[in-house]
C-alpha positions in Angstrom: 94.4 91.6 118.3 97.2 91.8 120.9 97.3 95.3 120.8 100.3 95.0 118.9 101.8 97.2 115.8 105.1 96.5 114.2 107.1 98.5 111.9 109.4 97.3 110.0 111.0 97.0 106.3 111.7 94.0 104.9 115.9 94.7 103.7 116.9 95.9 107.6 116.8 93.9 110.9 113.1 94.2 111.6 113.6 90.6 109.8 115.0 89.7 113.2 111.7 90.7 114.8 109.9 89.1 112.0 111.0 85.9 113.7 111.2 86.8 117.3 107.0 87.4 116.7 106.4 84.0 114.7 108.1 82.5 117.2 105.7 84.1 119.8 103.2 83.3 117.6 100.6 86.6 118.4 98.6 88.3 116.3 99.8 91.7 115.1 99.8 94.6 113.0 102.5 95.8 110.5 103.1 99.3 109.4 105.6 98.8 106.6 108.0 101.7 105.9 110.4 103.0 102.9 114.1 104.8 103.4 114.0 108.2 103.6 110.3 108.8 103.2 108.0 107.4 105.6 110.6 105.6 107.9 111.8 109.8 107.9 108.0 111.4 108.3 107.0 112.9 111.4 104.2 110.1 112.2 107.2 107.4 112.6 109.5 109.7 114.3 107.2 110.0 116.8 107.5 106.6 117.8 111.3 106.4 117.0 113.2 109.9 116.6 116.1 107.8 115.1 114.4 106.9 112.1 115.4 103.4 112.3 113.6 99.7 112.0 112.2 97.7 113.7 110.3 99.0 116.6 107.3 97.7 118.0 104.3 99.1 120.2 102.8 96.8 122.4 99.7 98.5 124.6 100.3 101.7 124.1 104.5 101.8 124.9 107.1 101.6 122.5 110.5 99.4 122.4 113.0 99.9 119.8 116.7 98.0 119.6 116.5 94.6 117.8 117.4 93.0 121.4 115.4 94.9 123.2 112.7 93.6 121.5 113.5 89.7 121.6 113.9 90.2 125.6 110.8 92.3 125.9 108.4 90.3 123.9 109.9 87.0 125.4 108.6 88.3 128.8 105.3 90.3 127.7 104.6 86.4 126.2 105.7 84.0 128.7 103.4 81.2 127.0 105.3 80.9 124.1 108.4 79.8 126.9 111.4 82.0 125.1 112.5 83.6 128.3 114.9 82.2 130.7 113.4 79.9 133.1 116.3 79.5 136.1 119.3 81.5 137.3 121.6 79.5 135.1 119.7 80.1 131.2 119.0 83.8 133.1 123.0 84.3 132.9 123.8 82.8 129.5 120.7 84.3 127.8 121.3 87.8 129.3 124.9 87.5 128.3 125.1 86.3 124.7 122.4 88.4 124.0 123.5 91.7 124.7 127.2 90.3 123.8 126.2 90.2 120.2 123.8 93.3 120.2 127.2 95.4 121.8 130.5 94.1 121.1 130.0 91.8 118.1 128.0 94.3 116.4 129.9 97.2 117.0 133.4 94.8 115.6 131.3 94.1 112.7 130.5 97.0 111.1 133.8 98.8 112.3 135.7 95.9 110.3 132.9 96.4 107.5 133.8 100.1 107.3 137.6 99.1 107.2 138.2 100.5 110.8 140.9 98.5 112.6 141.6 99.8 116.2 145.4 100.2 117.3 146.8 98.7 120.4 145.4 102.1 122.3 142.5 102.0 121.1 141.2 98.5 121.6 141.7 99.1 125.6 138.9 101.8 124.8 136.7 99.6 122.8 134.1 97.6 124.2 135.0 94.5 121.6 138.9 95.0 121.8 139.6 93.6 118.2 137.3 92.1 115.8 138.9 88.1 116.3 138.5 88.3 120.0 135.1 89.3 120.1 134.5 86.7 116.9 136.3 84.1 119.3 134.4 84.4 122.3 131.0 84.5 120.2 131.9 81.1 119.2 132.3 80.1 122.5 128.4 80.0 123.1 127.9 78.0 120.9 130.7 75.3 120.9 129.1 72.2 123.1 125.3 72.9 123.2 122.9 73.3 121.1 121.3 76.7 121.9 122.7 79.5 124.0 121.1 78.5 127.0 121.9 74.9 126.7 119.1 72.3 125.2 116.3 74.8 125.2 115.6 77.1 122.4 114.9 80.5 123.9 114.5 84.3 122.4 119.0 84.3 122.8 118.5 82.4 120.1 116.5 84.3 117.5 119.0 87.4 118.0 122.5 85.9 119.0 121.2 83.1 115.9 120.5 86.2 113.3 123.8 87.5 114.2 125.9 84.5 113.3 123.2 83.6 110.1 123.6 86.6 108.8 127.2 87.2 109.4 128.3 83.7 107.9 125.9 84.1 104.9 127.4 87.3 104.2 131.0 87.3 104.9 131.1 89.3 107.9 131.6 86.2 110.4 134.0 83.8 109.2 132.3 79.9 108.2 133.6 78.0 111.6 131.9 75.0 112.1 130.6 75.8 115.4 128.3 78.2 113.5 127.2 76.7 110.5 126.3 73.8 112.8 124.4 76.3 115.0 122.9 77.9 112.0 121.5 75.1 110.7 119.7 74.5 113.6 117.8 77.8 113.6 116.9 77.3 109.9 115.2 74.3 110.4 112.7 76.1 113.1 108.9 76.8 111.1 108.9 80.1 112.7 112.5 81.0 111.3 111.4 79.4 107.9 107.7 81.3 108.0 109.6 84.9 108.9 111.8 84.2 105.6 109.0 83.7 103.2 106.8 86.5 104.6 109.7 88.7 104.6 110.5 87.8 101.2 107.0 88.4 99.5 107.7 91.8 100.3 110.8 92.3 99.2 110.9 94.5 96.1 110.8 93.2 92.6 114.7 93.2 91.2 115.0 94.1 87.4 115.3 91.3 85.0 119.0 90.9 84.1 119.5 92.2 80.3 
């Protein structure tokens, strides 16, 4: 064992760490938690007062923040070769990564909540307006095939879940640029093995009368 715990559920974003790990390809342990009981109780806010998936503990330290995670296992794994390995993937991974996990996510779920910022209040926002930040998303992906260029790196698995999600969903619109990208990242094993565990544990839907 790695020394290695996860906590997750499978319906929130842990099923971004899901992948980051089979991508890494390390044994671990999963604590698997329910809304407003256990992912509420005392033992789990001890490792994350916000009450929130994923987080992991690796050796005895805690990281939490779906991005966080991708970066800090990419390094605390350096065999599995997901971390940037020169000054110029360093830029682009570091960049797209905490692009998506800032002002893409934050333009998301504002527009999701029907929140549209005025003129005076996109100079205050980190994204300025939802289509600018949607624009310049697609920018990392126009021309290459992974964030970093040719190389598949841990950008990927977040900046990746980001745009699959979001285009599955509704909440990015279907551009070519990333369905192409998209399709790419499904056709990795570890994406497809983080899917089918995922979805073994997904609760049992009713039948439809």
């Amino acid at each position: 064992m790695a020394g290695l715990t996860f906590y997750t559920n499978p319906m929130s974003r842990g099923q971004i760490v899901r992948w980051m790990l089979e991508e890494v390809g390390v044994p671990y342990e999963q604590v698997l938690l329910d809304y407003g009981t256990t992912m509420k109780g005392d033992e789990y806010l001890a490792i994350n007062p916000m009450g929130k998936v994923p987080a992991i503990k690796h050796n005895g330290k805690v990281v939490t923040e779906c991005a966080a995670i991708c970066a800090y296992l990419a390094e605390a794994f350096p065999e599995a070769e997901l971390a940037p390995q020169d000054d110029a993937e360093r830029a682009d991974y570091y960049r797209w990564m905490f692009f998506a996990s800032g002002p893409v996510e934050q333009a998301i779920i504002n527009r999701t909540f029907g929140f549209t910022p005025d003129s005076e209040q996109e100079a205050m926002a980190g994204y300025g307006n939802y289509d600018t930040a949607v624009a310049t998303l697609g920018t990392a992906v126009t021309g290459r095939d992974y964030i970093c260029g040719d190389r598949f790196t841990a950008a990927d698995v977040y900046v990746g879940s980001q745009i699959d999600w979001g285009i599955q969903f509704d909440t990015l619109p279907k551009t070519p640029a990333f369905e192409a990208y998209a399709a790419r990242l499904r056709e990795r094993d570890a994406y497809k093995s983080a899917k089918a565990i995922d979805a073994a544990l997904m609760p049992e839907q009713p039948a439809a009368s």
